[in-house]
The first five atom37 places (N, CA, C, CB, O) and aatype in JSON, in Angstrom:
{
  "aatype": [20, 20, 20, 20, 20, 20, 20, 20, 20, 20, 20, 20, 20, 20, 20, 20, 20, 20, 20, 20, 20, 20, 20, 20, 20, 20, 20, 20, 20, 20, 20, 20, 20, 20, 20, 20, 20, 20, 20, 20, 20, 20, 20, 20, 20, 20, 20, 20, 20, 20, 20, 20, 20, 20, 20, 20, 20, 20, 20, 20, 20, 20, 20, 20, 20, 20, 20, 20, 20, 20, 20, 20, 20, 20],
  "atom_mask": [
    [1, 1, 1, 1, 1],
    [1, 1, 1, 1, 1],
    [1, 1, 1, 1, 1],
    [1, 1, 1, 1, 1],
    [1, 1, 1, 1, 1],
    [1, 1, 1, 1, 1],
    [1, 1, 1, 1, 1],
    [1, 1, 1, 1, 1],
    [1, 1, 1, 1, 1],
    [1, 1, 1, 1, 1],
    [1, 1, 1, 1, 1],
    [1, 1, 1, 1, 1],
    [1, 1, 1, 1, 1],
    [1, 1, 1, 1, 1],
    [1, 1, 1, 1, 1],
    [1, 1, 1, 1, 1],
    [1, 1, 1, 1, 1],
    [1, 1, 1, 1, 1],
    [1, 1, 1, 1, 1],
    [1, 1, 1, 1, 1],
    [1, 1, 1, 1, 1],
    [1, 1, 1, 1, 1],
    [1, 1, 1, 1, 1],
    [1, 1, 1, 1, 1],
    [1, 1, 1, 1, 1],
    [1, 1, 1, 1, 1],
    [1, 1, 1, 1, 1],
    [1, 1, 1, 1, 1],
    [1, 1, 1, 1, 1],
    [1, 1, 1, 1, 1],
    [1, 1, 1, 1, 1],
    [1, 1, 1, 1, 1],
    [1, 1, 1, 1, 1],
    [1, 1, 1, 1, 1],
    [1, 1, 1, 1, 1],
    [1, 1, 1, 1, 1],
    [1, 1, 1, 1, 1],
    [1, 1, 1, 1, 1],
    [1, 1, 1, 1, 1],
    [1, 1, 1, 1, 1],
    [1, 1, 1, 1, 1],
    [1, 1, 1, 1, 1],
    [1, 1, 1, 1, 1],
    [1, 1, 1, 1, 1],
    [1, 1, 1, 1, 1],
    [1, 1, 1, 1, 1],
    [1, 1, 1, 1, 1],
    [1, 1, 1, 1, 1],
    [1, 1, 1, 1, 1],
    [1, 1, 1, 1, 1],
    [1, 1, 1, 1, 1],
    [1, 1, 1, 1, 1],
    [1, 1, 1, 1, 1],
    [1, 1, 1, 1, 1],
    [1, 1, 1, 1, 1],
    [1, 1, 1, 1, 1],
    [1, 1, 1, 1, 1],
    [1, 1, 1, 1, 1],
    [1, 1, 1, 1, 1],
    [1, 1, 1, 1, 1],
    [1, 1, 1, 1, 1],
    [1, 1, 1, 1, 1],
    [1, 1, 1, 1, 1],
    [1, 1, 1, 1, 1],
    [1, 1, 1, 1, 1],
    [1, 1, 1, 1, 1],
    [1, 1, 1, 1, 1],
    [1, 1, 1, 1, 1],
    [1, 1, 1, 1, 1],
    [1, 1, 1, 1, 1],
    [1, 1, 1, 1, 1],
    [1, 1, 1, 1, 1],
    [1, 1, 1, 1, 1],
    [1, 1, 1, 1, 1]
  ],
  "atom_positions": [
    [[0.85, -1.18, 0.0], [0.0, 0.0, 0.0], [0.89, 1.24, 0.0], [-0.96, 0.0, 1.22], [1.66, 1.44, 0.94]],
    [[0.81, 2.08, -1.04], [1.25, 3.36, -0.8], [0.69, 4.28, -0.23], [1.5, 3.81, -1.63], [-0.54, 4.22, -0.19]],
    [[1.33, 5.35, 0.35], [1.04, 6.49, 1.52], [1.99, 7.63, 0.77], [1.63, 6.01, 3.41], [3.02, 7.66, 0.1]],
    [[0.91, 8.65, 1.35], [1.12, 9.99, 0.97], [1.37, 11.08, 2.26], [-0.14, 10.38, 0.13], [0.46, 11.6, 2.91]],
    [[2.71, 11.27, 2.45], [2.7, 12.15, 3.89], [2.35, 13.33, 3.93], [3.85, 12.3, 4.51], [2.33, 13.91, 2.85]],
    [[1.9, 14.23, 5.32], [1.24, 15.16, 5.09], [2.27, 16.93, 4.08], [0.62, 15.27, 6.75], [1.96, 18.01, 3.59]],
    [[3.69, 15.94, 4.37], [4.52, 17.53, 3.8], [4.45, 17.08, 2.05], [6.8, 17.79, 4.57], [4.95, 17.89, 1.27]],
    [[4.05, 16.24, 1.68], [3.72, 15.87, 0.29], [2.89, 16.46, -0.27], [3.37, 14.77, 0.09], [3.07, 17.17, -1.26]],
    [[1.48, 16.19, 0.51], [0.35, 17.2, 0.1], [0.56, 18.61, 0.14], [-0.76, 17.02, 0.89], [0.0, 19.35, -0.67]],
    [[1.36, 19.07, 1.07], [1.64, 20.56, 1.1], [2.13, 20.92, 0.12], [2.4, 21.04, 2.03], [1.55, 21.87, -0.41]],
    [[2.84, 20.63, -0.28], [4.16, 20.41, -1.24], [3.02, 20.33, -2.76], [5.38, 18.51, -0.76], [2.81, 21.31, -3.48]],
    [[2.62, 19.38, -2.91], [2.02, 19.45, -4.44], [0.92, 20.39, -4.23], [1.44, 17.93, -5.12], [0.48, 20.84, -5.29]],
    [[0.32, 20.83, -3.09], [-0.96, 22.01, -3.31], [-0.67, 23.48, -3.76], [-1.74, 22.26, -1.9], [-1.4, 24.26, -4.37]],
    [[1.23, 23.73, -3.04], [1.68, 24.69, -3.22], [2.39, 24.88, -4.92], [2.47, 24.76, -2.05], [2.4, 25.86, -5.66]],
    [[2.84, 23.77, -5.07], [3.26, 23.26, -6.58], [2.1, 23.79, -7.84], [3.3, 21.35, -6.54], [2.34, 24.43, -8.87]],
    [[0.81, 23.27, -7.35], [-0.2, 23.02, -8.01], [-0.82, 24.71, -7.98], [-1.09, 21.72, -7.33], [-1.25, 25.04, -9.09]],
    [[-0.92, 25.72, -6.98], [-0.97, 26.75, -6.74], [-0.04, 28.3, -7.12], [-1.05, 26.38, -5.78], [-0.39, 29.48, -7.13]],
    [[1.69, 27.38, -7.51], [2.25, 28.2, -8.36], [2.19, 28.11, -10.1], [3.46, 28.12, -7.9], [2.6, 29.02, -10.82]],
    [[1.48, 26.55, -10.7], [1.18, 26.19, -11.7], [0.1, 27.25, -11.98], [0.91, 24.82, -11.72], [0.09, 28.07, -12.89]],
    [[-0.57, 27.12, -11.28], [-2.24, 27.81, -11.87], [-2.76, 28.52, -10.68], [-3.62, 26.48, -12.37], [-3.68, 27.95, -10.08]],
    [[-2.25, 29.9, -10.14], [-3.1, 30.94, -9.19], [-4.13, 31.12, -8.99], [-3.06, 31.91, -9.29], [-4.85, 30.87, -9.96]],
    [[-4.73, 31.52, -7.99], [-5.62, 31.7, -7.51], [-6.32, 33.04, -8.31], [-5.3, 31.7, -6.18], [-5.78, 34.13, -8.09]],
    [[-7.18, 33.02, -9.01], [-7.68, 34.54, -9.83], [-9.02, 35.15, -9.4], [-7.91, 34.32, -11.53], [-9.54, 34.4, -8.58]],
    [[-9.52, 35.86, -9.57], [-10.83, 36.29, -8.95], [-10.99, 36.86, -7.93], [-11.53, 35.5, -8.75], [-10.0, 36.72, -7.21]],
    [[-12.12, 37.72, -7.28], [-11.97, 37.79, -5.95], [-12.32, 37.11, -5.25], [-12.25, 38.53, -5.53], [-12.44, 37.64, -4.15]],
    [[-12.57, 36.14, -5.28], [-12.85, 34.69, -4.16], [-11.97, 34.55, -3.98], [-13.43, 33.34, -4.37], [-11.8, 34.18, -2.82]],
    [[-10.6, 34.67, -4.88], [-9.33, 33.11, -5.12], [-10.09, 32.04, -5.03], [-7.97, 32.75, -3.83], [-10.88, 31.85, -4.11]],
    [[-9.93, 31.42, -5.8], [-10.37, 30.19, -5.91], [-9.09, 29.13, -6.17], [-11.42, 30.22, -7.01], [-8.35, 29.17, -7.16]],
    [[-8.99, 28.3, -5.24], [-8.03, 27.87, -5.81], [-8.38, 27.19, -7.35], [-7.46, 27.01, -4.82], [-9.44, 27.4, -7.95]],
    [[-7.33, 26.38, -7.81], [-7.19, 25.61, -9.08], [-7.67, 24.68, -8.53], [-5.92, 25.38, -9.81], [-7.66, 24.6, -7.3]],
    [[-8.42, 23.34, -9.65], [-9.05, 22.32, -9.24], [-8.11, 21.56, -8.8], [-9.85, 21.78, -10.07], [-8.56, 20.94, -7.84]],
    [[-7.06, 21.29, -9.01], [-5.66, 19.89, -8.24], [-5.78, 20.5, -6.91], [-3.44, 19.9, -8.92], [-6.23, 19.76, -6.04]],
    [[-5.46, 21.73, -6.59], [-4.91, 22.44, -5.21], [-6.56, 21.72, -4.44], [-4.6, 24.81, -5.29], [-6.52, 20.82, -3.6]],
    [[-7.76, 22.28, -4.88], [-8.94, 22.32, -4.26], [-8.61, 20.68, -3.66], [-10.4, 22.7, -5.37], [-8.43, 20.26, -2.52]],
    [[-8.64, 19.98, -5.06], [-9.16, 18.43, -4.61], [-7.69, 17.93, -3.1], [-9.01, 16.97, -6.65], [-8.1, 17.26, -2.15]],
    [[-6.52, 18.25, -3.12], [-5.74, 18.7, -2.56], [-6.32, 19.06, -0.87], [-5.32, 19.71, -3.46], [-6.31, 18.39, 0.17]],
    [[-6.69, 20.13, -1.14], [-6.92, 20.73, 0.13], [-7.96, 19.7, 1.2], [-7.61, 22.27, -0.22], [-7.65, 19.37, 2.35]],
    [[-8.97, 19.4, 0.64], [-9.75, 18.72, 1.93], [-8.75, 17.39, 2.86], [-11.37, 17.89, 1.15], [-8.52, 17.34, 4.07]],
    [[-8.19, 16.15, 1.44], [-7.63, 15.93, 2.82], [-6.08, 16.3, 3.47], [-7.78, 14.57, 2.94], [-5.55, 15.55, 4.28]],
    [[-5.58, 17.28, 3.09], [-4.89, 17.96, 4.23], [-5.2, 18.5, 5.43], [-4.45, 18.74, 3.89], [-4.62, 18.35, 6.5]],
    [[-6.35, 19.28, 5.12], [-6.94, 20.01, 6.47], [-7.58, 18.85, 7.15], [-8.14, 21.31, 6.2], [-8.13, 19.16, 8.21]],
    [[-7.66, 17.34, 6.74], [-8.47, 16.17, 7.65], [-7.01, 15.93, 8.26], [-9.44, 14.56, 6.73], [-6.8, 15.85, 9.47]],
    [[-6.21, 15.86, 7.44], [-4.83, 15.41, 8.19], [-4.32, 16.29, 9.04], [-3.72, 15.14, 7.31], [-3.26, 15.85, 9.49]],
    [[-4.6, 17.36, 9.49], [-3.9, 18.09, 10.4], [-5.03, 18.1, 11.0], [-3.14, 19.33, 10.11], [-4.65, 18.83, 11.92]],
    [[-6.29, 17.86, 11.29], [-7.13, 17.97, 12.52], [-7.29, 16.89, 12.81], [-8.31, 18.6, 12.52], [-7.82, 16.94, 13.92]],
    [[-7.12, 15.47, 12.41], [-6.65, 14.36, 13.14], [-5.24, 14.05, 13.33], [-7.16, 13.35, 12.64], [-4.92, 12.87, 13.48]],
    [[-4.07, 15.24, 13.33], [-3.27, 15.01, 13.63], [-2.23, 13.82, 12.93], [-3.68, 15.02, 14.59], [-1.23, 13.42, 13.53]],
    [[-2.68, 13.27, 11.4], [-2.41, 12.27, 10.97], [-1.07, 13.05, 10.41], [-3.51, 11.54, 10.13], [-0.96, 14.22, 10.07]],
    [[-0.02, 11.9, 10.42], [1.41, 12.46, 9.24], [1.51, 11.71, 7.94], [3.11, 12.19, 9.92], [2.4, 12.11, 7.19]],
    [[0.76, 10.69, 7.53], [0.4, 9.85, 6.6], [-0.79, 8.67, 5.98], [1.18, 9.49, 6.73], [-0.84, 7.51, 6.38]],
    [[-1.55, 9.15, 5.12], [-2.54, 8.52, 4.87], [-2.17, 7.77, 3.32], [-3.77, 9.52, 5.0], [-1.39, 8.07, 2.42]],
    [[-3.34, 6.46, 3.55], [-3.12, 5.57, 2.34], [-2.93, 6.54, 1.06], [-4.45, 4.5, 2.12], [-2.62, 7.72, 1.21]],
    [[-3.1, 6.07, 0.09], [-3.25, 7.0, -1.19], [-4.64, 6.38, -1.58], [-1.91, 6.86, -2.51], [-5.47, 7.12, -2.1]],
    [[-4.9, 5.26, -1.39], [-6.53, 4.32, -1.55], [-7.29, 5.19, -1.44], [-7.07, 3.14, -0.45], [-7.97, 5.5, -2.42]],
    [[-7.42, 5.94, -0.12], [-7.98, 6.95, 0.54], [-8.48, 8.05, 0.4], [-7.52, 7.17, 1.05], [-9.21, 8.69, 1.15]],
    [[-7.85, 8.4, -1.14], [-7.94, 9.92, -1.76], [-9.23, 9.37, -2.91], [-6.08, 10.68, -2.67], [-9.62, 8.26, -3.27]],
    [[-9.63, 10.78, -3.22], [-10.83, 10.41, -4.24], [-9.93, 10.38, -5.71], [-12.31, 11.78, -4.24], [-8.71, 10.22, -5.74]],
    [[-10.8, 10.58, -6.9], [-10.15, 10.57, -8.01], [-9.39, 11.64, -8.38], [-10.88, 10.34, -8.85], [-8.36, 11.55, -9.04]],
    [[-9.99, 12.92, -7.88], [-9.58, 14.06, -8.53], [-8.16, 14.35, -7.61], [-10.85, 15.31, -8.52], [-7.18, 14.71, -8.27]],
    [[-7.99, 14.22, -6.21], [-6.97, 13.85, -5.54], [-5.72, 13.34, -5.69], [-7.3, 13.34, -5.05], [-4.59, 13.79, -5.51]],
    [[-6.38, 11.85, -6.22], [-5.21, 11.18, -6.42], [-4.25, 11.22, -7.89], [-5.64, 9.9, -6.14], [-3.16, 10.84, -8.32]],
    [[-5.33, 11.87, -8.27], [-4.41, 11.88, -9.78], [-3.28, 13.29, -9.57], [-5.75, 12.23, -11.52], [-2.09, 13.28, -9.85]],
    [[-4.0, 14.33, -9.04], [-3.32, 15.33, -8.86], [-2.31, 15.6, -8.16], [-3.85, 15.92, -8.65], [-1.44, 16.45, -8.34]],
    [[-2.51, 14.51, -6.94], [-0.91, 13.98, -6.33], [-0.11, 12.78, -7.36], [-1.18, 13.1, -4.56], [1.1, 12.63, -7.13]],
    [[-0.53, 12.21, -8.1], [0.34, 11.43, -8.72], [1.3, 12.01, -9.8], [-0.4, 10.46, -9.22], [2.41, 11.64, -10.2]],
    [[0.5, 13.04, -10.15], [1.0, 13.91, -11.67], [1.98, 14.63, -10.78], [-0.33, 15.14, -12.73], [3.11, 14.58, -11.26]],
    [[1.91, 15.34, -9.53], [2.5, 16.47, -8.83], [3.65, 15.28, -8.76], [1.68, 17.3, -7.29], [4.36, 15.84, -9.6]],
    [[4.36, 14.18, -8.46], [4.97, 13.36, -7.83], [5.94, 13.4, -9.27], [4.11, 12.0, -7.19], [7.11, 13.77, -9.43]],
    [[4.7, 12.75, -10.44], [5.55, 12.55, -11.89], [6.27, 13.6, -12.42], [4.68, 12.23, -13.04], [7.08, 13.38, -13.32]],
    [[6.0, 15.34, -11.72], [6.63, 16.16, -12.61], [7.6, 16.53, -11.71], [5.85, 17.25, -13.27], [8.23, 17.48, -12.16]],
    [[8.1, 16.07, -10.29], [9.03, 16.39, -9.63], [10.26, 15.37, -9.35], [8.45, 16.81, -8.62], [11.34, 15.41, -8.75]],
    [[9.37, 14.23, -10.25], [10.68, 13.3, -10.81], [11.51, 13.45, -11.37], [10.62, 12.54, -11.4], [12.62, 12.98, -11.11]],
    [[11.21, 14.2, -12.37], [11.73, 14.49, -13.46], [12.24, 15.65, -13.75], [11.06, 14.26, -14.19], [12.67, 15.9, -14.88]],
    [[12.26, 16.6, -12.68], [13.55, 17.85, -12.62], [14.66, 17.22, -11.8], [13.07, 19.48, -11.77], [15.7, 17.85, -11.59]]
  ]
}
């Protein structure tokens, strides 16, 4: 089973957030950062430092997988 630690998610939301800014006056984030964000903020209010990757929805997990594939490869 692979796991995704919580400085990972930080890491690709902020990645994903210098890719594509926040525009508007909402900010909104970008859809990777959004799908991103919920479970980080679950992981720091249960105090978790690593969750499955099973665990993530679709839009999640792809957006951490791609964030992973393009930091391979610098």
């Amino acid at each position: 089973m692979l796991f995704v630690t919580i400085q990972e998610l930080e890491a690709a939301i902020n990645y994903w957030r210098n890719q594509s800014p926040a525009l508007g006056d909402e900010l909104s984030l970008c859809a990777e950062a959004s799908a991103l964000a919920k479970p980080y903020a679950l992981m720091i209010v249960q105090g978790s430092q690593r969750i499955p990757l099973d665990v993530l929805d679709g839009a999640a997990r792809i957006a951490i997988q791609n964030f992973i594939k393009s930091t391979q490869n610098t």
